[in-house]
N, C-alpha and C positions, 0 to 999 in steps of 0.2 A: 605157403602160409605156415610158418613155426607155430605149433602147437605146441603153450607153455604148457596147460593144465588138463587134464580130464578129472572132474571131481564128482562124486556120490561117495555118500555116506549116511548111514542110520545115526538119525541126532545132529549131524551136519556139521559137527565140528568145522572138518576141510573145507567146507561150502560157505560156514558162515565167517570162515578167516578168510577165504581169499575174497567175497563182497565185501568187508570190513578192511580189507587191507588196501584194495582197490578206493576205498574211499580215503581212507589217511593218507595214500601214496599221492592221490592229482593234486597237481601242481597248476591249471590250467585250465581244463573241463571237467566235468563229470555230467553225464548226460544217464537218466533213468528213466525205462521203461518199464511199469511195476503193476500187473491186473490189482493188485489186492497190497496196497501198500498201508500197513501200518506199524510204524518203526517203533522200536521201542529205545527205552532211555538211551542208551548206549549208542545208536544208529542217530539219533536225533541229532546229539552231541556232535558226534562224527562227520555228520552235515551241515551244521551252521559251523563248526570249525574249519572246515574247506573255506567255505564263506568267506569268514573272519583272514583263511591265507592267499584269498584273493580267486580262489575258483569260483568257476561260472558254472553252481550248481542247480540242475534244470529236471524235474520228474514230473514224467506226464501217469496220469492213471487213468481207468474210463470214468465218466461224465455218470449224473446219479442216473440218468437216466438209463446207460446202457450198463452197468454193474448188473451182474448176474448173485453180488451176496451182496446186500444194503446192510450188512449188519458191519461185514469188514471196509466199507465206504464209511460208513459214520464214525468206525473206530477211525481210520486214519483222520479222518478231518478233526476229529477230536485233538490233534497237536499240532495241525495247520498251523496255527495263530503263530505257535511256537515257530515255527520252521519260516513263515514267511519274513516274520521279524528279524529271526537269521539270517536273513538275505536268501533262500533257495527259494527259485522260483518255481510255479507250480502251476499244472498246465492237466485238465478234463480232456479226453478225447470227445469226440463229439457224434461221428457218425455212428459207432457200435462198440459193442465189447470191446477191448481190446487184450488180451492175454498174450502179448509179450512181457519176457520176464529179461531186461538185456541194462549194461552196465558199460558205458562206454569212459574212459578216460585219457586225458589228452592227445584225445585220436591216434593211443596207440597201441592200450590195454581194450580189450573186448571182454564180456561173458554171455554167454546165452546158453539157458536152460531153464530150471523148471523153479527155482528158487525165486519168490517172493520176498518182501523186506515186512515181515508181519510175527508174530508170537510161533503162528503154528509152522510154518515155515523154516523159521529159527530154532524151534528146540523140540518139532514132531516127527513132522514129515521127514520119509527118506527122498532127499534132492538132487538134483544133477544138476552141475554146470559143467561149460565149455571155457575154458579161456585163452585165449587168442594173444600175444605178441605182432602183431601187423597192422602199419597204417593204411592196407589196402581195405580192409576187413573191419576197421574202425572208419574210415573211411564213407564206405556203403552203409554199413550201419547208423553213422553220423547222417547221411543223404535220407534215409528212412526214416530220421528222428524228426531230423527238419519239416520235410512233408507232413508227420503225422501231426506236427505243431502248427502247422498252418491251418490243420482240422481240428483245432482244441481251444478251449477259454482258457486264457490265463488266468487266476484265482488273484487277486488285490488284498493284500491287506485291510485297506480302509476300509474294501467294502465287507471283506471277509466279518470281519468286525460286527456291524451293520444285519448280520443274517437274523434272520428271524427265530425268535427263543425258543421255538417247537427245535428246529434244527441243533439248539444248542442241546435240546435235551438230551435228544437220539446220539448224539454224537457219545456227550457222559456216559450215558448206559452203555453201549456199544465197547465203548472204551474199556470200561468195568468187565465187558463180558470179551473181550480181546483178550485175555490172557488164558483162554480156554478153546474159542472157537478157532 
């Protein structure tokens, strides 16, 4: 298995270029696994532009139920709207937490490690990832995403829409306070 990347870094510079570049680069898929997903401008873009070049862009994150921080669940649903209109589809786990942090693209880019796609993530935390060159590796990992998606709600538009205005609120606030937490 060619290992392209080992990356950690304080600030994350190297961490947050190579998920950022792993997203520009697919051609084809792009498959996320994300505990605490809330993207900022820059990342949003990034993703409904895969969209727009024809990838099959698909992130699952846990269900409200099983989020262990309700506050980074609200922020990210806070640009849902955004991102589904973009065409990325979006998908709650459903049995339990899930706290993979994994980055698959056309089955033949991998990463996994500790990086989130959220504020503190991007410009606090010291993060680590792994990045992989291998369709065997992208592969298994792709077979792992599949499974977990068969335990998740996909998120609709329509209905996303449709949620109830308490939800909207939380989400606002959240949002507001996403650039801290």
């Amino acid at each position: 298995m060619p290992l392209l990347q080992e990356m950690s870094s304080t600030r994350n510079a190297s961490t947050t270029s190579s998920n950022t570049a792993s997203i520009a680069a697919a051609r084809r898929t792009l498959h996320i696994t994300n505990s605490y997903f809330a993207p900022d401008d820059d990342v949003r873009r990034l993703l409904t532009g895969a969209v727009r070049r024809g990838v099959d862009v698909r992130i699952l994150t846990p269900a409200p139920e099983q989020t262990d921080v309700k506050t980074m669940y609200y922020a990210g649903r806070a640009r849902y709207e955004e991102l589904l209109a973009g065409g990325v589809r979006l998908y709650e786990y459903q049995p339990t937490m899930i706290h993979a942090k994994t980055v698959v693209a056309d089955g033949v880019w991998s990463s996994v490690g500790t990086m989130n796609l959220d504020n503190r993530a991007l410009a606090l935390n010291d993060e680590s990832i792994l990045i992989v060159r291998s369709e065997a590796t992208a592969a298994r990992l792709e077979a792992l995403f599949a499974d977990d998606l068969r335990q998740a709600h996909e998120i609709v538009l329509e209905t996303f829409r449709k949620r109830p205005w308490t939800s909207k609120v939380l989400e606002k606030a959240a949002h507001v306070m996403s650039r801290v937490i």
